[in-house]
C-alpha positions in Angstrom: 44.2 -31.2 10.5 47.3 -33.2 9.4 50.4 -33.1 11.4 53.5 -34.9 9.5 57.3 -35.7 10.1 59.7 -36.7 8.3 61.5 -39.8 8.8 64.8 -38.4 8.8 65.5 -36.5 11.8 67.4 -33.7 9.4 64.6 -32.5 8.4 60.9 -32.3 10.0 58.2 -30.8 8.8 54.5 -29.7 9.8 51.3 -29.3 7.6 47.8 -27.6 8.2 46.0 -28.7 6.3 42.9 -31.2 4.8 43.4 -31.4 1.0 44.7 -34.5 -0.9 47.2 -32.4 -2.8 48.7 -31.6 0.5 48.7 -35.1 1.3 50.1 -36.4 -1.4 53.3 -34.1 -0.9 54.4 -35.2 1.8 53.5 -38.6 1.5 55.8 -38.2 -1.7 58.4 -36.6 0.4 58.5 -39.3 2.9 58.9 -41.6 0.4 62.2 -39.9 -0.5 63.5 -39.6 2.3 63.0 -43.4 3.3 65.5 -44.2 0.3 68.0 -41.5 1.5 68.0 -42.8 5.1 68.3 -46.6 3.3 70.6 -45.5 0.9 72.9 -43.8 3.3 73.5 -46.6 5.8 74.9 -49.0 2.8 76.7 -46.8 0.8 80.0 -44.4 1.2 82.0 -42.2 -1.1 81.4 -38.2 -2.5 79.6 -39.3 -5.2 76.9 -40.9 -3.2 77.0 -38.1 -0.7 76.5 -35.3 -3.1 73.3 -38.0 -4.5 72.4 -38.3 -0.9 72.3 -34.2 -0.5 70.7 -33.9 -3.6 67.6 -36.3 -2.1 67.7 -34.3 0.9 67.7 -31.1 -1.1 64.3 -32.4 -2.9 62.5 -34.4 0.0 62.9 -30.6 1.6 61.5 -29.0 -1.6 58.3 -31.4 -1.3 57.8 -30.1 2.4 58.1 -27.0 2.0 55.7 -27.0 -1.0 53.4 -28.7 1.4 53.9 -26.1 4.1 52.8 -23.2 1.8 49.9 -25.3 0.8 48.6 -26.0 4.0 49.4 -22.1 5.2 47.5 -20.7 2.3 44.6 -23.1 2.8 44.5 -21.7 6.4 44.5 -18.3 5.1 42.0 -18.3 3.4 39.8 -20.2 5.6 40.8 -17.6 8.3 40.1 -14.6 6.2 36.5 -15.7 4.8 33.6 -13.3 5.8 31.6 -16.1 7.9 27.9 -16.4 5.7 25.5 -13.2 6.7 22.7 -13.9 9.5 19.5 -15.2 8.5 16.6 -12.5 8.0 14.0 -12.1 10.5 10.8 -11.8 8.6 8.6 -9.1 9.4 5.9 -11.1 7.7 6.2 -14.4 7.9 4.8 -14.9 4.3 1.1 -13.7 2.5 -1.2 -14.4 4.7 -5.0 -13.3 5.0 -7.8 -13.6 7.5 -11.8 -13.4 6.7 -14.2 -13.1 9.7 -18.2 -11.9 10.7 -19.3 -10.1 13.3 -22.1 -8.8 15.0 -23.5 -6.4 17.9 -24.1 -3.3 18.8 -22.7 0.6 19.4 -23.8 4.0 19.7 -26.9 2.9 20.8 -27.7 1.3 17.5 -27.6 -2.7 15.9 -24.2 -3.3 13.8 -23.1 -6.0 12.1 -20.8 -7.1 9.1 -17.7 -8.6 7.6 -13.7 -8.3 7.4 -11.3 -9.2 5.4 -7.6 -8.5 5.6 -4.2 -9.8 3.7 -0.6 -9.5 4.4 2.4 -9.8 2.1 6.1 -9.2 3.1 8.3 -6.4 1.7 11.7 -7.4 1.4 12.9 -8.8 4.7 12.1 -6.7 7.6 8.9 -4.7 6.2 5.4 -5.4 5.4 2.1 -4.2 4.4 -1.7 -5.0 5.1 -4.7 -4.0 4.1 -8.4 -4.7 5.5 -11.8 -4.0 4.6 -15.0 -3.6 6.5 -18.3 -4.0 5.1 -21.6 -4.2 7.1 -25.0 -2.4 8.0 -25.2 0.1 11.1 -28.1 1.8 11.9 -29.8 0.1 8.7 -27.3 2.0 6.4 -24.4 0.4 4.9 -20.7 1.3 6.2 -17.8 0.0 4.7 -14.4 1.0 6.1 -11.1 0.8 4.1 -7.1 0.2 6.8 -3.7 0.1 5.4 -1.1 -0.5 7.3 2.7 -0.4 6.4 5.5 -1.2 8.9 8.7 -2.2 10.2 8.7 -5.6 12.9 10.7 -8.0 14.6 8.9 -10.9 16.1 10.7 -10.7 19.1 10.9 -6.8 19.5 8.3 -5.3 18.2 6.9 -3.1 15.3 6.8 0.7 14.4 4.8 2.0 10.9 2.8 4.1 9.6 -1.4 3.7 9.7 -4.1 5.1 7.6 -8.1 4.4 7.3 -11.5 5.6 5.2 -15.1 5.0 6.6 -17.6 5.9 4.2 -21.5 5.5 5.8 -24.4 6.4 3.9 -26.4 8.6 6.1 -27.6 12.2 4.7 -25.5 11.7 1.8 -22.2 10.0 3.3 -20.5 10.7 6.4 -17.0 10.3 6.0 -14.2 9.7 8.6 -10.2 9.0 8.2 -7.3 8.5 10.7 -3.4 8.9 9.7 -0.7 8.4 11.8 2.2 6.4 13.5 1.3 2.9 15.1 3.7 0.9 17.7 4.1 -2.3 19.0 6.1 -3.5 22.1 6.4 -7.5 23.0 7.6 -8.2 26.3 7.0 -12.1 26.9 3.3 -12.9 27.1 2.9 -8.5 27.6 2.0 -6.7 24.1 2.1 -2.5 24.4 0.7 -1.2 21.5 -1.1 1.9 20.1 -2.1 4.1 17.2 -2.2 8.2 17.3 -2.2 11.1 15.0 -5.0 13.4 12.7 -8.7 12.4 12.5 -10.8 14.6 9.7 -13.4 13.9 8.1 -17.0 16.1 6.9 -20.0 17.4 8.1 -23.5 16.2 7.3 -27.1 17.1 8.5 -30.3 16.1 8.2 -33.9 15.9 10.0 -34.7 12.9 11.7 -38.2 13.0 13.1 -38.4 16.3 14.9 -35.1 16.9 14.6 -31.6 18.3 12.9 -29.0 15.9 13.2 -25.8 16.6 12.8 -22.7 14.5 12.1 -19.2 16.8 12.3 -16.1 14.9 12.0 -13.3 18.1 13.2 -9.9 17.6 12.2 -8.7 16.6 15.6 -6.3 14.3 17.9 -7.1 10.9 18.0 -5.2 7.5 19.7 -6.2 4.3 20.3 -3.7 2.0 22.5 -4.3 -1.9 24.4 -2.4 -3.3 27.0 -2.5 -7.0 25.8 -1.7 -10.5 27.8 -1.8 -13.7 26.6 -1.9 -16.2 29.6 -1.8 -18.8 27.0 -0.6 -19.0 23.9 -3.8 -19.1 22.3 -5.6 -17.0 24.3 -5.4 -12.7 24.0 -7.3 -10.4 26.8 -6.6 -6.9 26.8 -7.6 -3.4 28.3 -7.4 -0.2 26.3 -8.4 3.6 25.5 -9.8 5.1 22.6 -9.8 8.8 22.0 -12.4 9.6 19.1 -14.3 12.0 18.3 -13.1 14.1 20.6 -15.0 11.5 23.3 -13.1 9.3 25.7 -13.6 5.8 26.0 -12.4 2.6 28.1 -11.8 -0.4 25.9 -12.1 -4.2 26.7 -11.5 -7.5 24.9 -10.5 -10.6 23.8 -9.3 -12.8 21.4 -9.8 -17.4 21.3 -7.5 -19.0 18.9 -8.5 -22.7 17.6 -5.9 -24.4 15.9 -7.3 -26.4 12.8 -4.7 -27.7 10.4 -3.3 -26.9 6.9 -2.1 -23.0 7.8 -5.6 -22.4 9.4 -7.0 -21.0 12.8 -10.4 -20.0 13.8 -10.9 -17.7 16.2 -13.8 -16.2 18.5 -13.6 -12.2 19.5 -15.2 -9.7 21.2 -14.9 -6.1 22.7 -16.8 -4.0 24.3 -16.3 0.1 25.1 -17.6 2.5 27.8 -17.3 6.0 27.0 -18.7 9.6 27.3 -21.9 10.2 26.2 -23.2 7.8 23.0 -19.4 6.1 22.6 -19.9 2.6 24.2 -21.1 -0.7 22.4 -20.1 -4.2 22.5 -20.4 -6.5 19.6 -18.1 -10.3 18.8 -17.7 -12.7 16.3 -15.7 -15.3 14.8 -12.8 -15.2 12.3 -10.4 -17.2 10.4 -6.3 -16.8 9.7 -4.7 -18.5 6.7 -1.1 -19.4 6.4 1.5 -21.1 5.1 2.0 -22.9 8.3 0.7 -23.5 11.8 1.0 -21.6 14.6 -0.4 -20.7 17.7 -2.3 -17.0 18.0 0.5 -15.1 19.7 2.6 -15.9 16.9 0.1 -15.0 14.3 0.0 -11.0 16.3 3.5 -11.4 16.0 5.1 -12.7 12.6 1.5 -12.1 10.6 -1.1 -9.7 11.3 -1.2 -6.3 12.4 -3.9 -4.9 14.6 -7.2 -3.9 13.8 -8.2 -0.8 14.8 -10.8 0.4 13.1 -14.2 -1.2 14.2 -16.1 0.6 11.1 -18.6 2.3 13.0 -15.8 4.6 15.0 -16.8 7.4 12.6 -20.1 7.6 14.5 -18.3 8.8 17.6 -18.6 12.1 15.6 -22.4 12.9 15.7 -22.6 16.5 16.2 -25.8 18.2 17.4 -29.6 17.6 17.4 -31.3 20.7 17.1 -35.6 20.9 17.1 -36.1 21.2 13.6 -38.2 24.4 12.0 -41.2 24.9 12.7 -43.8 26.6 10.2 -43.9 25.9 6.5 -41.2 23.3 4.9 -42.6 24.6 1.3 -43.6 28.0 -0.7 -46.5 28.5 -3.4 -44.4 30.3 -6.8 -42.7 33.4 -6.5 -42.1 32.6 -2.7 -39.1 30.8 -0.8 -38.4 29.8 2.4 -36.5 31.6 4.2 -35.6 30.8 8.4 -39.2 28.8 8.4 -41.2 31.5 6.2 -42.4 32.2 3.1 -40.8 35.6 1.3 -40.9 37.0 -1.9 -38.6 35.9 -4.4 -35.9 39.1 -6.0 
C-alpha cells in the first residue's frame, strides 16, 4: 500500500497501490509541484501565474493518472476468483498390497495368497481389484473382488462391490456377491459394511457314502465390522456376516509395522462363529506399498478398501448330504440305470 501527498496543500492526492508505474507518477508529480511552490514564492506577474496554473493543471493530471492506476489495480485484485481448493484424493496414489495366509474353516484346512492394487480415478474416485488364490479342502479356490468407489479420508466412502469364487469341487462350485459398500470414519471408530445379491450354481457329487450337495440360491447377503483402532497402527473389530443364507459373528484384527520406503508389513487374523458348518479362524501376514509412509489407519483410509471376501465364503453354501444309492452303480448292454436298477433300454 502507498499513501502519497502532495506538497502543495492545493492539491492532495491518495494512491492504492504497489506497482512502480504508480510510483513513478507521483513521484513525477511531486516533483512538479516542488518547482511550482518554489517558483511561486519568487516570482509575480500574469504571465507567471497562468505558467504557475498550467503546473498545477499538470502536477493534477499526474495524480489523477496515478489514482486510476492504483483503483484499477485494486479492482482487479478485488474481483479475482481466489485459486480453487485443493482435491482430496480418494486414493492417495497406486498402491498395492501382497500377503499369505493360513488356517482353517468349514471344518476343513485353507490356506493361500492375496494380492490387491489401487489406482485413483480422477480426484475423488477410485478402483481396486484383489485376487485370491489358495487350496481348501485339497482343491484349488481362487477368488476374483473389484471394487469401485467414492471417499473422503475424513468422511468416509460409498461404491459399488462385486466378487467371483470359482473352487474346483464336482466340476466347479461357483459363488458371486454385487452390491453397495459403505464406509463411516468417526475418529479412531470405522462403520462399514457390504450388502446386496449372492448367486451362484449347484453342484453334487458322492463323497464316501454320500450325495453332497453344494447350492449357492440367489439370495440376501451383508457383511458389516464395527472397527477401532486404539492406536494408530493397530485395528480390532467385531462384525456379522450373512451368507449362505447362515448367520455368523465375526472377529478380528489387524498389526501394522512400519518399515520404510512406502512399505508396511502387517500381521492379521479373524475368526467366525456361526450356524451350523460357518465358523473358521485362519491369519497371516501381509505387506502395503506406497508412495509414502503412513501409519495403518491411514492406509484404510486414503489407500485400500476392505476385503471382504475370504475365498472360501462360497462354502457357506453346501447344500444337502443325502445316503447315496444303494444297489447297482452300473448295467450289462441293453440295460441302464434307472433310481438304483437295472431296466431295459427303449
Amino acid at each position: 500500500m502507498i499513501a502519497f501527498v502532495a506538497p502543495r496543500p492545493q492539491i492532495t492526492a491518495f494512491i492504492i497501490g504497489s506497482d512502480a508505474f504508480t510510483l513513478g507518477l507521483f513521484l513525477f508529480a511531486s516533483r512538479f509541484c516542488r518547482l511550482d511552490q518554489s517558483f511561486s514564492q519568487h516570482s509575480v506577474g500574469s504571465s507567471v501565474r497562468k505558467r504557475q496554473n498550467r503546473l498545477v493543471t499538470l502536477c493534477a493530471l499526474f495524480a489523477g493518472v496515478g489514482v486510476v492506476s492504483g483503483a484499477a489495480q485494486g479492482a482487479d485484485m478485488a474481483t479475482k476468483a481466489p485459486p480453487a481448493p485443493s482435491c482430496v484424493q480418494a486414493v492417495d496414489g497406486t498402491n498395492g498390497k501382497l500377503g499369505g495366509f493360513g488356517g482353517a474353516f468349514a471344518n476343513e484346512s485353507y490356506y493361500g495368497g492375496e494380492g490387491a492394487l489401487a489406482v485413483p480415478l480422477g480426484c475423488e474416485y477410485g478402483a481396486q481389484i484383489g485376487l485370491i488364490g489358495g487350496s481348501f479342502d485339497g482343491r484349488f479356490i481362487g477368488t476374483a473382488a473389484g471394487h469401485l468407489f467414492w471417499r473422503n479420508p475424513a468422511q468416509g466412502l460409498i461404491g459399488a462391490y462385486g466378487d467371483f469364487t470359482d473352487w474346483d469341487e464336482f466340476g466347479g462350485v461357483h459363488a458371486a456377491h454385487i452390491g453397495p459398500e459403505g464406509e463411516w470414519y468417526a475418529g479412531r471408530w470405522t462403520l462399514q459394511g457390504v450388502a446386496g445379491a449372492e448367486f451362484g450354481n449347484s453342484q453334487s457329487g458322492i463323497v464316501g457314502s454320500i450325495v453332497q450337495t453344494f447350492d449357492v440360491k440367489t439370495r440376501f447377503f451383508d457383511e458389516a465390522n464395527l472397527a477401532y483402532y486404539p492406536q494408530d497402527n493397530l485395528e480390532v473389530y467385531a462384525g456379522h456376516r450373512y451368507l449362505g443364507g447362515k448367520n455368523a459373528a465375526a472377529f478380528g484384527g489387524e498389526w501394522g509395522i512400519p518399515m520404510s520406503g512406502g512399505v508396511m508389513a502387517a500381521l492379521f487374523a479373524e475368526g467366525r462363529v456361526g450356524e451350523h458348518s460357518d465358523h473358521g479362524i485362519w491369519g497371516g501376514l501381509r505387506f502395503y506399498f506406497g508412495h509414502k509412509d503412513k501409519t495403518l489407519i491411514r492406509r484404510h483410509r486414503e489407500d485400500d478398501p476392505t476385503n471382504w471376501n475370504n475365498g472360501a465364503d462360497s462354502t457357506s453354501n453346501g447344500g444337502s448330504q443325502t445316503p447315496s444309492p444303494s444297489g447297482p452303480t452300473s448295467c450289462q448292454p441293453g440295460f441302464h440305470l434307472q433310481n438304483g436298477v437295472c431296466v431295459p433300454n427303449g
